[in-house]
FIZALO-524165 format. One line per 10 residues: number of its first residue (from 1); their letters; for each residue x, y, z of C-alpha. Coordinates in pm, 1 decimal, padded with zeros to 6 digits. Example, Ala and Ser with C-alpha at 12.3 -4.5 7.8 and 13.67 -1.06 7.14 Angstrom:
1	as	01230.0:-00450.0:00780.0; 01367.0:-00106.0:00714.0
This chain:
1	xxxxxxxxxx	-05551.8:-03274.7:-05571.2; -05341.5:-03417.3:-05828.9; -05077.0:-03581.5:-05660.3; -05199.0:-03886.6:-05468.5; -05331.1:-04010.7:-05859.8; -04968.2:-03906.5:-06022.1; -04827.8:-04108.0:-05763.8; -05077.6:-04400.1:-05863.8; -04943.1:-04370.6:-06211.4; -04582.1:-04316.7:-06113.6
11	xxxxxxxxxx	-04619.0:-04668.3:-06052.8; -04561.4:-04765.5:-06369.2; -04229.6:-04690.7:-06597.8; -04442.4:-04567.6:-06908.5; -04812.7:-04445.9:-06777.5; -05131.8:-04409.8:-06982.6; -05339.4:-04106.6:-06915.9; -05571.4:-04374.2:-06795.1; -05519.7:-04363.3:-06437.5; -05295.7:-04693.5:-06507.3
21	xxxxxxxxxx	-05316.0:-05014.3:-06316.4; -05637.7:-04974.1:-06229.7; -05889.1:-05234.9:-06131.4; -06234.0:-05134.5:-06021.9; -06503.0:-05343.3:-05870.5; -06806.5:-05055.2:-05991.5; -06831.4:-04729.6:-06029.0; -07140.8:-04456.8:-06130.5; -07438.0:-04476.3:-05900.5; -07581.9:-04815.3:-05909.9
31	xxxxxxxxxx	-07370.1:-05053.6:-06032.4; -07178.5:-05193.6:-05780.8; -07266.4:-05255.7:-05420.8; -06939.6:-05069.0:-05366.9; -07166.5:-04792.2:-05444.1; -07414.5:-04827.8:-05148.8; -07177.2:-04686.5:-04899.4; -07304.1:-04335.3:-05009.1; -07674.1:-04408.4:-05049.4; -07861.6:-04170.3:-04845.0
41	xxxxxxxxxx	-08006.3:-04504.2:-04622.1; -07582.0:-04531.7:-04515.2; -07534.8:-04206.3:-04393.9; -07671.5:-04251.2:-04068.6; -07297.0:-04207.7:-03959.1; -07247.6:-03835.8:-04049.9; -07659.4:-03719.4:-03909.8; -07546.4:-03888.0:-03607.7; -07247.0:-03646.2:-03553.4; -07380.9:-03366.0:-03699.8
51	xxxxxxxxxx	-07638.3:-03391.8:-03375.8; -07353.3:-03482.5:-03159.1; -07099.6:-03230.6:-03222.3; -07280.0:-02957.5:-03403.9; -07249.7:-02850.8:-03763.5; -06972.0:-03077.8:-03952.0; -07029.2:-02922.7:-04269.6; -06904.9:-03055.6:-04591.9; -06552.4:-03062.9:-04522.0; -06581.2:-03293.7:-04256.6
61	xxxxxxxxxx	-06812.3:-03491.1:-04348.5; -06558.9:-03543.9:-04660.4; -06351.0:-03652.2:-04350.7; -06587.1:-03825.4:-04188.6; -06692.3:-04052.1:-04499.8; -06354.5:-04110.2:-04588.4; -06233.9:-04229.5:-04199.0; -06523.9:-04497.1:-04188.3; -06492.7:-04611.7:-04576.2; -06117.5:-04713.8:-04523.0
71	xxxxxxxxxx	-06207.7:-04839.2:-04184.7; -06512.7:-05083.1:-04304.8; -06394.2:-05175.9:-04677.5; -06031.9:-05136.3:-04691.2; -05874.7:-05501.0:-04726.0; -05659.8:-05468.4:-04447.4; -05719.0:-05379.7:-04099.3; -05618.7:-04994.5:-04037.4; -05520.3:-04841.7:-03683.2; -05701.8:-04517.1:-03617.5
81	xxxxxxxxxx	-05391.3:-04326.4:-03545.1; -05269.0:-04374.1:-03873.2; -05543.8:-04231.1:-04066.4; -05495.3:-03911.8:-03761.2; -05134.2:-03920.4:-03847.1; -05167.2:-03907.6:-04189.7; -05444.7:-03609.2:-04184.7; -05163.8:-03404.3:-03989.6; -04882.9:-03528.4:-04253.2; -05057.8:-03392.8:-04527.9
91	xxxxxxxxxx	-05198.2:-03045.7:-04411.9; -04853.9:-02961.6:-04263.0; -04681.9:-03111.1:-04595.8; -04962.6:-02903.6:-04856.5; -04897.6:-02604.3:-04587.6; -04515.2:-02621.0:-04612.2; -04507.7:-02648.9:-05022.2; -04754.8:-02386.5:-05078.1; -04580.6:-02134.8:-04870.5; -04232.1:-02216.4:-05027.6
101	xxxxxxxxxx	-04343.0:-02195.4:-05317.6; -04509.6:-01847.4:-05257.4; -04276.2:-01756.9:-05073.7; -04519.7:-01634.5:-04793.0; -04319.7:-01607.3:-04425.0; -04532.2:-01810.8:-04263.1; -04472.0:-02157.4:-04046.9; -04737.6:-02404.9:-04021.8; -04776.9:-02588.4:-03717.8; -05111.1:-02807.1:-03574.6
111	xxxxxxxxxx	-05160.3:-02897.0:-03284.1; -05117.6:-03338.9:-03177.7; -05361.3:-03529.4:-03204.1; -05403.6:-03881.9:-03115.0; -05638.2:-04114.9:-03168.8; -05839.7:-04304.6:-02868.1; -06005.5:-04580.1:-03044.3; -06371.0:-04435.9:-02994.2; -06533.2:-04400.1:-03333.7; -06725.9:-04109.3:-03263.2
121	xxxxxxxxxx	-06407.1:-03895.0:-03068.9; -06153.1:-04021.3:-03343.6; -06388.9:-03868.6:-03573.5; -06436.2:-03564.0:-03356.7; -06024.3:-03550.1:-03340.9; -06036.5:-03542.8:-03733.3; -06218.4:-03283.8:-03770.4; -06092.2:-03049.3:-03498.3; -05742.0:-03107.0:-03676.4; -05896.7:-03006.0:-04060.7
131	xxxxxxxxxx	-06094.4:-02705.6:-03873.8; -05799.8:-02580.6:-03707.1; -05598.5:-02618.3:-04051.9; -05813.9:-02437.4:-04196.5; -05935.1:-02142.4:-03946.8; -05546.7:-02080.4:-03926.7; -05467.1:-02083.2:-04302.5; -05699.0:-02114.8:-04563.2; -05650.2:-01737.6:-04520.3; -05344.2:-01728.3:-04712.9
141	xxxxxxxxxx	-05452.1:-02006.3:-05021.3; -05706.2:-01745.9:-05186.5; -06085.3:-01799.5:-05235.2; -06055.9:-02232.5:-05241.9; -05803.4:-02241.0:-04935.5; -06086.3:-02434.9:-04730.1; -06154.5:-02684.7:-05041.9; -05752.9:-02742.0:-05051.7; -05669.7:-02827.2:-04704.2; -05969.9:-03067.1:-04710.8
151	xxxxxxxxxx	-05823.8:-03202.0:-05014.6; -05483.5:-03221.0:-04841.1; -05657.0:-03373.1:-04528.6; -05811.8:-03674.5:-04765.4; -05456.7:-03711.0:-04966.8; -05301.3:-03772.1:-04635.0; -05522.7:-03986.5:-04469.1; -05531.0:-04227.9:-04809.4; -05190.8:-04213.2:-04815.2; -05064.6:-04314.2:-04446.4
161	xxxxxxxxxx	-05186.4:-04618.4:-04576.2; -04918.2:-04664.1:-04784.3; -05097.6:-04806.7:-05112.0; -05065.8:-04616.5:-05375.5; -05377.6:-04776.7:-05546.1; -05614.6:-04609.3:-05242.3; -05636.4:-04249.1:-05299.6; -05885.7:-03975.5:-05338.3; -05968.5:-03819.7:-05628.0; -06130.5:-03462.0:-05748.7
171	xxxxxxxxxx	-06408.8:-03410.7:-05942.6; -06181.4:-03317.7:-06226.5; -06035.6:-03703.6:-06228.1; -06333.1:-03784.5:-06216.0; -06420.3:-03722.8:-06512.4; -06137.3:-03808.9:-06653.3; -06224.6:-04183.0:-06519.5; -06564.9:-04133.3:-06647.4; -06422.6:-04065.7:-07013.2; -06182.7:-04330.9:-07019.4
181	xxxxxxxxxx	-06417.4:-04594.1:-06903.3; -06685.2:-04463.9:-07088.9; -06466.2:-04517.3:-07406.9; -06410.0:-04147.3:-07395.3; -06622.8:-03934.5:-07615.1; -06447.7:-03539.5:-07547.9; -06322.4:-03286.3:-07744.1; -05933.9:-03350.5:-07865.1; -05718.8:-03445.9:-08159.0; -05711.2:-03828.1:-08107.6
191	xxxxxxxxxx	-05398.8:-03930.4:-07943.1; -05299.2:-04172.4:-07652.6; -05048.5:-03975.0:-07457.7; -04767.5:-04164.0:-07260.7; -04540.7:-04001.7:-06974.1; -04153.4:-04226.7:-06976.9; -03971.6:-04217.5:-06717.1; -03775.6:-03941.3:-06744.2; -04059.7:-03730.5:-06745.1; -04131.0:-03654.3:-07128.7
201	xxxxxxxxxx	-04434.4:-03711.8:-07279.7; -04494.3:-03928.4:-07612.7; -04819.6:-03878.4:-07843.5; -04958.8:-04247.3:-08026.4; -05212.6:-04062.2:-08328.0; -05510.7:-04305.6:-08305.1; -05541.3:-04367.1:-08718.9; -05834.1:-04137.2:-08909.8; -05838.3:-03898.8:-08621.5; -05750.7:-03551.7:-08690.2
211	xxxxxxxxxx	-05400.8:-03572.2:-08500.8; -05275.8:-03873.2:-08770.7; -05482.0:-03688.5:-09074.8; -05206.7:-03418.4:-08981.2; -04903.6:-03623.4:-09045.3; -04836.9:-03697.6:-08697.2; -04646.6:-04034.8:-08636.9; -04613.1:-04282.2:-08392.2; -04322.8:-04117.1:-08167.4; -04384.8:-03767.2:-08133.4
221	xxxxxxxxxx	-04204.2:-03584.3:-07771.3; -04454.6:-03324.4:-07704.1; -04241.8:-02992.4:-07713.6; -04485.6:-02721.7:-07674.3; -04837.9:-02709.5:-07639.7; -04950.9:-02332.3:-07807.4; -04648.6:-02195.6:-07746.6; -04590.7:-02328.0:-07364.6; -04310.1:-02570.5:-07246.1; -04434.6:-02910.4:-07158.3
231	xxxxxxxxxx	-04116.9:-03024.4:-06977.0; -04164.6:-03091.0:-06590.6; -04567.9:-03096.9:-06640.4; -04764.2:-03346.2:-06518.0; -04920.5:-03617.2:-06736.0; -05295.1:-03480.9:-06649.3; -05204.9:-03099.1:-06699.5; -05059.8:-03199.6:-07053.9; -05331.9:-03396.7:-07142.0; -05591.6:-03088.7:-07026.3
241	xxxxxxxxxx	-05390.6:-02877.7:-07291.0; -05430.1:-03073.4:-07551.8; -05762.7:-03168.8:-07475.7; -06089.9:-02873.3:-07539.0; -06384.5:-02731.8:-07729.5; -06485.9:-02911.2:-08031.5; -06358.2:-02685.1:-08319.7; -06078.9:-02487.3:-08185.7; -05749.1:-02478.5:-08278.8; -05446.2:-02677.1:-08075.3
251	xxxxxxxxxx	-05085.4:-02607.0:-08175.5; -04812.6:-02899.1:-08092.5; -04426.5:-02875.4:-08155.7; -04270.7:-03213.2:-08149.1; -03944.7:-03368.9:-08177.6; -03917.0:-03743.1:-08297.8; -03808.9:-04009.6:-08003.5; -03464.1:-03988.8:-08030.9; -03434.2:-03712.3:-08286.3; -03386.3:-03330.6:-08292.4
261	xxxxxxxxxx	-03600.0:-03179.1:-08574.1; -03881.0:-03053.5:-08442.9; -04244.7:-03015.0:-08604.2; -04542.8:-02830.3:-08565.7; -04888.8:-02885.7:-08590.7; -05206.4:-02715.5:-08594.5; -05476.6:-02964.5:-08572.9; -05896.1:-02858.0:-08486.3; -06005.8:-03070.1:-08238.8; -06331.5:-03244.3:-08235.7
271	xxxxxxxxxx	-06527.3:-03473.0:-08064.5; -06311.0:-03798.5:-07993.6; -06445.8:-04153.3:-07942.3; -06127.1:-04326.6:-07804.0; -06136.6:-04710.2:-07908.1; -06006.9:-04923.3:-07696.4; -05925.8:-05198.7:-07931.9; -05772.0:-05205.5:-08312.5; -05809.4:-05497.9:-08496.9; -05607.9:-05594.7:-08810.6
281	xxxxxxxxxx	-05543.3:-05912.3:-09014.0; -05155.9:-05990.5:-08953.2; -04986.8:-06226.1:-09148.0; -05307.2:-06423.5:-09126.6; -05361.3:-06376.2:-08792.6; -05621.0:-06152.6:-08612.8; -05439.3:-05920.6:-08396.4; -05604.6:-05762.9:-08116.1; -05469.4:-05485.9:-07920.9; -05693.4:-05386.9:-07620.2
291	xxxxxxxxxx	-05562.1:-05067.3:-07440.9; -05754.6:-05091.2:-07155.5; -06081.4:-05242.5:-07014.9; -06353.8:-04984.4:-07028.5; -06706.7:-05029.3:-07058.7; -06718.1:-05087.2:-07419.8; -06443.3:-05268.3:-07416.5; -06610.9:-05644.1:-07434.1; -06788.5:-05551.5:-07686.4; -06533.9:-05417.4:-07895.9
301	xxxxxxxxxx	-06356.8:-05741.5:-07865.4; -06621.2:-05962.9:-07938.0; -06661.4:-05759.2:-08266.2; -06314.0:-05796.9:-08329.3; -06286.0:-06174.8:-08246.8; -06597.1:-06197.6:-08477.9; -06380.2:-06001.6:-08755.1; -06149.9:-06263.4:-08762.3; -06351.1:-06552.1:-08783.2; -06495.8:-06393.7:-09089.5
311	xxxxxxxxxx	-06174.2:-06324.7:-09220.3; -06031.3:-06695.1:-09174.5; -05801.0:-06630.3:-08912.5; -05574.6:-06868.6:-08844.5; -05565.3:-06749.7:-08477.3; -05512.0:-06493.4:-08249.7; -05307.3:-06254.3:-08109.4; -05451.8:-06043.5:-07800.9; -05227.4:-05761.7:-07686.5; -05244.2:-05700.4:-07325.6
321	xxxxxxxxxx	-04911.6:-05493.1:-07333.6; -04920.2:-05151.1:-07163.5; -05320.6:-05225.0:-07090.0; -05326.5:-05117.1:-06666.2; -05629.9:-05276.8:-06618.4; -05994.4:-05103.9:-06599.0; -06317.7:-05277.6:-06502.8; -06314.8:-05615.8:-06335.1; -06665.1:-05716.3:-06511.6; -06489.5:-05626.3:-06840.8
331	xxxxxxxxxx	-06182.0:-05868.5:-06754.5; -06443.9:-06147.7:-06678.0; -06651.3:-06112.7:-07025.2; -06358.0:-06085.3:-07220.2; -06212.8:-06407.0:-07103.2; -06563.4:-06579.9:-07114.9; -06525.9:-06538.5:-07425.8; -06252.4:-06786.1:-07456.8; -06344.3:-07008.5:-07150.4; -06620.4:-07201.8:-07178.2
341	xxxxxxxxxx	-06724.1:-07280.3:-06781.8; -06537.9:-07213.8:-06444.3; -06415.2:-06948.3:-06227.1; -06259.2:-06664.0:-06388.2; -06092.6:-06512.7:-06062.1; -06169.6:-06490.2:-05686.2; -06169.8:-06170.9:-05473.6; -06081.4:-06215.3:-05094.0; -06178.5:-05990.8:-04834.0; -05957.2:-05895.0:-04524.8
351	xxxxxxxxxx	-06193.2:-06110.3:-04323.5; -06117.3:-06390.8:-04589.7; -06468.7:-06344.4:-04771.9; -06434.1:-06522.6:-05118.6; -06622.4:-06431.2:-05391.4; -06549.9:-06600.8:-05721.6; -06620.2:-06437.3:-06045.7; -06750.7:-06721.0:-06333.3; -06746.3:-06754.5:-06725.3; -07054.3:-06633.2:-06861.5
361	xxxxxxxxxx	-07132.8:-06899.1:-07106.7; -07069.4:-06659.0:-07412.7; -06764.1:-06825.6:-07599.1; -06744.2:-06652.8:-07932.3; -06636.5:-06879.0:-08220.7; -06279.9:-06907.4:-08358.2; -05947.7:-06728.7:-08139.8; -05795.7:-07048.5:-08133.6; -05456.7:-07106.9:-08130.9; -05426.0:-06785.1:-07914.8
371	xxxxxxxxxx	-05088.7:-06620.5:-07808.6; -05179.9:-06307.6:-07536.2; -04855.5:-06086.5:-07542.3; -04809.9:-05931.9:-07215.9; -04461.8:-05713.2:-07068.7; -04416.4:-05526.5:-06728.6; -04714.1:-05288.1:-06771.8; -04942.3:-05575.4:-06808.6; -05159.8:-05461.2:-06513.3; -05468.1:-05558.5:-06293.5
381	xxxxxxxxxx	-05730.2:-05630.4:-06523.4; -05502.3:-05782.2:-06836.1; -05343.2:-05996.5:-06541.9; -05710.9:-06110.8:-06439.6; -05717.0:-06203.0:-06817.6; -05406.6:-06339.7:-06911.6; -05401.5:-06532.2:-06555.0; -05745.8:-06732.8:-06628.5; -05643.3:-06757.8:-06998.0; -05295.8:-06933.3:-06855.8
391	xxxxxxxxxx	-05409.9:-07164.3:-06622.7; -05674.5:-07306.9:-06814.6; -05365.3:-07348.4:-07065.4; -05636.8:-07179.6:-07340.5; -05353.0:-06930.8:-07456.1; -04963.3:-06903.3:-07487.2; -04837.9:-06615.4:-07316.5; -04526.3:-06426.8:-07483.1; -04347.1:-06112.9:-07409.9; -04228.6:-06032.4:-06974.3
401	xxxxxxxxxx	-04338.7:-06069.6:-06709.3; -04630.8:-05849.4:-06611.7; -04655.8:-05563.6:-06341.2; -04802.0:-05774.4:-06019.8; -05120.2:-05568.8:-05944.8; -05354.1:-05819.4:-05735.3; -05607.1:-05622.8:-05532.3; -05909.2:-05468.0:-05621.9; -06029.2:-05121.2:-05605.1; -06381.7:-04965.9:-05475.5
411	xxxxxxxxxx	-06513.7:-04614.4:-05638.5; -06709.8:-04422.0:-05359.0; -06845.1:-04140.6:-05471.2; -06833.3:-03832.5:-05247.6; -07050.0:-03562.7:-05202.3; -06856.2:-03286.5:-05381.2; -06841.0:-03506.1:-05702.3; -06485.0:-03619.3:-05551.6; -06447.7:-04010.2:-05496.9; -06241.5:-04238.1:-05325.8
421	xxxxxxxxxx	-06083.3:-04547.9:-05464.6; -05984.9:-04792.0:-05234.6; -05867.3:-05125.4:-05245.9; -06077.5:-05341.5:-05123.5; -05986.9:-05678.5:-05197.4; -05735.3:-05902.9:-05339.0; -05753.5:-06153.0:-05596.5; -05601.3:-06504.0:-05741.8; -05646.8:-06684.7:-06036.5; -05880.0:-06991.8:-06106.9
431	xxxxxxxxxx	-05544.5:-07206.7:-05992.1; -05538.6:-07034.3:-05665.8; -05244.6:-06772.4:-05776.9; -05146.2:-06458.0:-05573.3; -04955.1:-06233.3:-05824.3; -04960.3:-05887.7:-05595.1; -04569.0:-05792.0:-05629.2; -04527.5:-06102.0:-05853.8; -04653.8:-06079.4:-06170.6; -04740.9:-06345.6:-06400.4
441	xxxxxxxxxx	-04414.6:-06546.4:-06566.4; -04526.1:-06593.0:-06940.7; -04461.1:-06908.1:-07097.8; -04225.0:-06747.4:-07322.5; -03986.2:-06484.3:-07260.5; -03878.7:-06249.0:-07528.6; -03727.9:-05933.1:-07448.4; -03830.0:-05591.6:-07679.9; -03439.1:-05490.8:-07628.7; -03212.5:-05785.1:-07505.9
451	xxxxxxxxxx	-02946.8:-05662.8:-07308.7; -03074.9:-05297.5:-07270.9; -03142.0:-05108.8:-06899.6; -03386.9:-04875.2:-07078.3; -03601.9:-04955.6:-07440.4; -03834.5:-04690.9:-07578.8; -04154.1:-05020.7:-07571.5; -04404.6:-04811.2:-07623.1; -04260.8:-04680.0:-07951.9; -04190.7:-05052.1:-08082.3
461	xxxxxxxxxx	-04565.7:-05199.5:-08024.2; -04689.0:-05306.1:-08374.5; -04412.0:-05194.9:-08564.8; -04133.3:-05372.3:-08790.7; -03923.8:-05372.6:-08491.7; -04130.4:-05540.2:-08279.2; -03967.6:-05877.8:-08141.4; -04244.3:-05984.8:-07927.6; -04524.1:-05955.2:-08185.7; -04256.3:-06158.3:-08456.1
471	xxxxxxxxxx	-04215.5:-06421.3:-08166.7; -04575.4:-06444.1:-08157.6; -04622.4:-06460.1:-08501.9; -04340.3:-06725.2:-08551.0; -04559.3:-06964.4:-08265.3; -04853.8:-06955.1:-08447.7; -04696.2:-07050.8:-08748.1; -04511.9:-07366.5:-08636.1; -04888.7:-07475.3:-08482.8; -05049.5:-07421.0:-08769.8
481	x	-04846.7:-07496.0:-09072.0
């Protein structure tokens, strides 16, 4: 299901395809004890109550993995009702669309359930509730009904918990994850995509990719994708579109932000390595921008930060703007490489658990005088970052204030390729800070558009235009003139 993620990125005015403010403690097999949960030595749970109430089958055992990973990790304690609740919300709510929008004469209606605080019966009451679901309709959703109302089960249960950072996602975004982490090596045209808020969806050409060795510019409104509307799609559905088999042909019909001549494009697509950090000399400066914090990313930056050393940088400008996080072990090399010793950031459990996270020891040379230029889609990760980097007063941060994401995110892995990512802790800075709903004040405030409700941002990042990058600049200068 695609909706619990779109409402994780709905949190955010201007989105990423990258499944934005995002912060994840591990994620493929083996590389985070969050992983354990679904070794085969942890599933004691589901044998258990496949002997004790029959054959659970996949579906609930989906279910059944899903009820006892929110109850043990999630960072907050959760009431057994509401995960029952919630199951019933979202059949009867994934019922209730699909029919209207079908238009098939039919009323859904399940049966109450209630919780009793018994483990082993408020699991049984979960599954009674998906099996009835499903023996009563999957009928009427076609050959994947039974798949959809489990899907709707887990969407419903994630979401009673009203975080829109714990959700469950399908094997599709999962490998969408996979790619963006990975650094993102797929078939496409080289473009970072963008949903604003009302709905359209902006194309950034990555430079030497085919989609800028067509002409494309910075501020393309996606039109049509081969000859189909875009308007009202989602930001995933778009990017599947434009996305395919190395070699084939993708048409695009733009219009310019702002503009009304449209353009079209035929570009071959091929296969993509998405970089998550460009690197330029500016003004004497090395500028950094880091879109997110993938598993390349640390090294990309050390390469960069090496770049302008070489170059004789004067300093450095790290771009955190519209970067919604990624992986925490990327946030904590990247700012080892600026902070010598000390704690980098400390997760806290619901039971009050601290773990603190430490520079590494590997400082790379030069990057001082640094500026980090952060606005409100500064996120998770880049908060981790620019929240160390702050408080150990070894950068200046410019720009607004960021986004306010403090809690961390699990990956479970399921056993139909499906995961679920749920917050698990929450974090604070080396100075003790709690930014969840806060955000992180920077020590200068410029504004892209003073005295404007709405400002195109992501159109103005690392142009002539942009204010926050000239205030950066300016800084810089006056320290080292």
């Amino acid at each position: 299901m695609s909706i619990a993620i779109r409402a994780a990125i709905a949190a955010l005015l201007v989105a990423a395809v990258a499944f934005g403010g995002a912060l994840y403690v591990g994620f493929r097999t083996g590389e985070s004890a969050a992983q354990t949960s679904y070794d085969s030595s942890n599933k004691v749970a589901s044998i258990d109550l496949s002997g004790l109430l029959g054959a659970v089958g996949q579906d609930g055992e989906l279910v059944t993995l899903a009820f006892r990973e929110v109850e043990h990790d999630y960072y907050r304690p959760v009431d057994a009702q509401t995960l029952v609740a919630g199951e019933h919300t979202g059949l009867v709510t994934y019922l209730n669309a699909y029919f209207q929008a079908k238009k098939v004469d039919v009323k859904p209606a399940l049966p109450t359930a209630r919780a009793v605080g018994d483990q082993t019966q408020d699991l049984h009451v979960l599954d009674s509730q998906l099996a009835y679901a499903q023996d009563h309709y999957a009928q009427y959703l076609g050959k994947d009904g039974r798949t959809q109302l489990t899907e709707a089960a887990l969407d419903g249960m994630l979401g009673s918990l009203k975080d829109p950072y714990t959700v469950y996602l399908s094997p599709d975004q999962i490998r969408a994850l996979n790619e963006q982490l990975d650094g993102g090596n797929f078939g496409g045209i080289g473009v970072f995509i963008y949903q604003l808020q009302d709905g359209r969806v902006l194309l950034q050409p990555i430079e030497g990719l085919p989609a800028a060795r067509a002409g494309m510019r910075g501020d393309e409104i996606v039109v049509t994708i081969d000859g189909l509307p875009v308007s009202g799609k989602p930001l995933d559905q778009v990017e599947r579109m434009i996305r395919g088999p190395e070699g084939t042909m993708v048409s695009i019909r733009t219009k310019p932000y702002g503009g009304k001549t449209a353009r079209d494009f035929r570009i071959t697509r091929e296969i993509i390595h998405v970089p998550t950090v460009h690197q330029k000399m500016e003004s004497g400066y090395n500028y950094i921008r880091l879109s997110d914090f993938g598993e390349t990313s640390a090294d990309e930056v050390r390469k960069a930060l090496l770049a302008g050393d070489k170059a004789g940088a004067k300093g450095t400008i790290l771009d955190l703007r519209d970067n919604g996080g990624g992986l925490l072990d990327a946030a904590v090399n990247i700012s080892s490489y600026f902070i010598p010793r000390g704690v980098i950031v400390t997760e806290i459990d619901r039971a009050g658990r601290r773990e603190s996270h430490y520079a590494n020891g590997n400082t790379v040379p030069g990057g001082r005088p640094l500026v980090i230029l952060v606005n409100g889609y500064t996120a998770s990760a880049s908060e981790i970052t620019s929240g160390a980097l702050q408080d150990y007063k070894i950068a200046t941060l410019i720009g607004t204030k960021t986004f306010g994401k403090g809690v961390v995110q699990g990956i479970f892995t399921m056993p139909n390729g499906g995961a679920l990512k749920i917050t698990t802790q929450r974090y604070v800075t080396p100075l003790g800070r709690d930014i969840q709903h806060k955000g992180i004040e920077p020590d200068i405030v410029v504004s892209q558009c003073p005295g404007r409700a709405r400002c195109p941002e992501a159109t103005l990042i690392d142009t002539p235009r942009d204010r926050q990058l000239a205030a950066a600049k300016a800084f810089l200068s006056r320290l080292t003139r």
